[in-house]
C-alpha positions as CSV (number, residue, x, y, z in Angstrom):
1,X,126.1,137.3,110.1
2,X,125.2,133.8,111.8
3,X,122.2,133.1,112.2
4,X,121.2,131.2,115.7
5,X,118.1,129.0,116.0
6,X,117.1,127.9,119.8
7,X,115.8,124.3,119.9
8,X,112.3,124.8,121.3
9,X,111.3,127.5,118.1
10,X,112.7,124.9,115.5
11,X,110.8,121.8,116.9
12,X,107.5,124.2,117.6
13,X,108.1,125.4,113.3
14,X,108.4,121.4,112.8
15,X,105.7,120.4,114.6
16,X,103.6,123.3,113.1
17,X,104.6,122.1,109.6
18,X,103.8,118.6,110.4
19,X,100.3,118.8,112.0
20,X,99.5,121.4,109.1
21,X,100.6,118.6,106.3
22,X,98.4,116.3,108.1
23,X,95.1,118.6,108.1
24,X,96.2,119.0,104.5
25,X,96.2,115.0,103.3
26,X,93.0,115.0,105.3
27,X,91.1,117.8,103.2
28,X,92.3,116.3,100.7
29,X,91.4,113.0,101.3
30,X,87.6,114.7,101.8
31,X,87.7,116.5,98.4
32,X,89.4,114.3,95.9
33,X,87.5,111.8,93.7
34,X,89.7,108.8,93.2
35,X,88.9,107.4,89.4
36,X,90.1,103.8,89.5
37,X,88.2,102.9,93.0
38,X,84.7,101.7,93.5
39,X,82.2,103.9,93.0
40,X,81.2,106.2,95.9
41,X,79.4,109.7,96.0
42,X,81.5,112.3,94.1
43,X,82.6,114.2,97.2
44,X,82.2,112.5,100.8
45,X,83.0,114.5,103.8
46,X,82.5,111.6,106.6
47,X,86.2,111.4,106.4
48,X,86.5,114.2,108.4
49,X,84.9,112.9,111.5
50,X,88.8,111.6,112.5
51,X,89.0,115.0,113.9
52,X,87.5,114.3,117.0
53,X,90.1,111.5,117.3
54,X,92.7,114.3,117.0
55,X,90.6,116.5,119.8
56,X,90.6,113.6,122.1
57,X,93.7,111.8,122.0
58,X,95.6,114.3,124.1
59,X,92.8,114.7,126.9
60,X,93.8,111.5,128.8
61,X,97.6,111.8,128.8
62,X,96.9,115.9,129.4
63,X,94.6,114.9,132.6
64,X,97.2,111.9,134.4
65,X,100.0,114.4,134.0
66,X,98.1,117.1,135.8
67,X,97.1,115.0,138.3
68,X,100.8,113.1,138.6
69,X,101.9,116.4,139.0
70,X,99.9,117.5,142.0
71,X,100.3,115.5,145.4
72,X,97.3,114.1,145.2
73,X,98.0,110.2,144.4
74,X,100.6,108.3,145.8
75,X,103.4,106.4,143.3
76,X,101.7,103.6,142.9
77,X,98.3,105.5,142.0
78,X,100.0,107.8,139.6
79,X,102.0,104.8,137.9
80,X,98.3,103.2,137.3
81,X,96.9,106.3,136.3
82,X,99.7,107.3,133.7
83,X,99.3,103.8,132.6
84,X,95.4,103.9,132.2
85,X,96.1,107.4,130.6
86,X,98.3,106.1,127.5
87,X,96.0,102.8,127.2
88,X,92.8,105.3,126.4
89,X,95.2,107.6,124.3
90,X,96.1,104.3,122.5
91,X,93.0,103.0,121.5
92,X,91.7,106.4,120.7
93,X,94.4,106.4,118.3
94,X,93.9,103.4,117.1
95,X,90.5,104.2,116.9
96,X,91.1,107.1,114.6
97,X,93.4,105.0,112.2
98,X,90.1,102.3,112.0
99,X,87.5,104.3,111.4
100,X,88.3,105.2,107.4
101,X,89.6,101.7,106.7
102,X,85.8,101.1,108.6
103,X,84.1,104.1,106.1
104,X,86.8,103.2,102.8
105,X,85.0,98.5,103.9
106,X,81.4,99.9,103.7
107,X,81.9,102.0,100.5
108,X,81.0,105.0,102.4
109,X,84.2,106.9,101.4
110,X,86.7,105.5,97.8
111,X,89.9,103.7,99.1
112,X,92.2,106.5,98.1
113,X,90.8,108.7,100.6
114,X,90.7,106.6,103.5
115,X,94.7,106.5,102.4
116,X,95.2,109.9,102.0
117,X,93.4,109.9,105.6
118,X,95.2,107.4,107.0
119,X,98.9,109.6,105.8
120,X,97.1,112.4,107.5
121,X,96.5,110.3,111.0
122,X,99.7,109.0,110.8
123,X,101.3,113.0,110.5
124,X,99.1,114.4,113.3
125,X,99.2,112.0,115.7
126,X,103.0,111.9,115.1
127,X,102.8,115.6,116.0
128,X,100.6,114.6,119.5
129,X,103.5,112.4,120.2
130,X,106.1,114.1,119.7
131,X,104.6,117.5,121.9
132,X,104.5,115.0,124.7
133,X,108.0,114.1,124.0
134,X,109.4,117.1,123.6
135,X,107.2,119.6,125.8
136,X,105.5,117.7,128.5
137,X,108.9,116.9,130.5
138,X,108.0,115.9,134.3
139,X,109.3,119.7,135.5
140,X,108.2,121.8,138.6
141,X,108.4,124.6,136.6
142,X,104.8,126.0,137.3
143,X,105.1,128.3,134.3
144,X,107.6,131.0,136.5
145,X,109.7,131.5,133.8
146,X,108.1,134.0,132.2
């Protein structure tokens, strides 16, 4: 018996895999007491703020391709608006990389978890990027497939 896989379910199990590794490092990141680093409180949660960097990085890039998809902007508008769209995506992803090497400077949070946090940005933005890439296709499919 062969066993088929389609394309779409394997990169969907990867993705899933990926994003929940990242949410993983981050908890951990949270949780852990690192013994060798400078001394911070025993468990620090401020870590955990990068989450609304992980809420809002797909809102900009979500918005320009529902409005590049609509007739409402001519091509030069909806080149400048897809542009404008990945330049906010990109500094709220930078953003969301700076903010525990920000937290791990100040002593708020130990070194080792603004790494462990910084392995976990670096998985679930990964997974942002690569549902654009593999799901958000410029299509006039209107969801009539189903």
């Amino acid at each position: 018996m062969e066993l088929t896989c389609n394309r779409t379910i394997v990169t969907l199990v990867t993705m899933a895999l990926t994003a929940a590794l990242g949410v993983l490092l981050m908890f951990l990141g949270c949780a852990l007491t690192f013994p060798g680093d400078r001394p911070a409180q025993d468990v620090n949660w401020w870590g955990i703020f990068v989450v609304l960097f992980y809420i809002l990085s797909p809102i900009p890039l979500a918005i320009s391709r529902k409005l590049s998809s609509e007739d409402y902007l001519s091509p030069e508008s909806n080149s400048l608006v897809k542009e404008v769209s990945y330049f906010i995506s990109a500094c709220i992803v930078v953003g969301g990389f700076g903010l525990p090497i920000v937290l791990a400077r100040r002593a708020v949070i130990q070194a080792g978890a603004a790494g462990l946090i910084g392995g976990a940005n670096i998985f679930v933005f990964g997974t942002v990027y690569s549902y654009f890439v593999f799901f958000a296709k410029e299509d006039d499919s209107d969801w009539n497939g189903f």
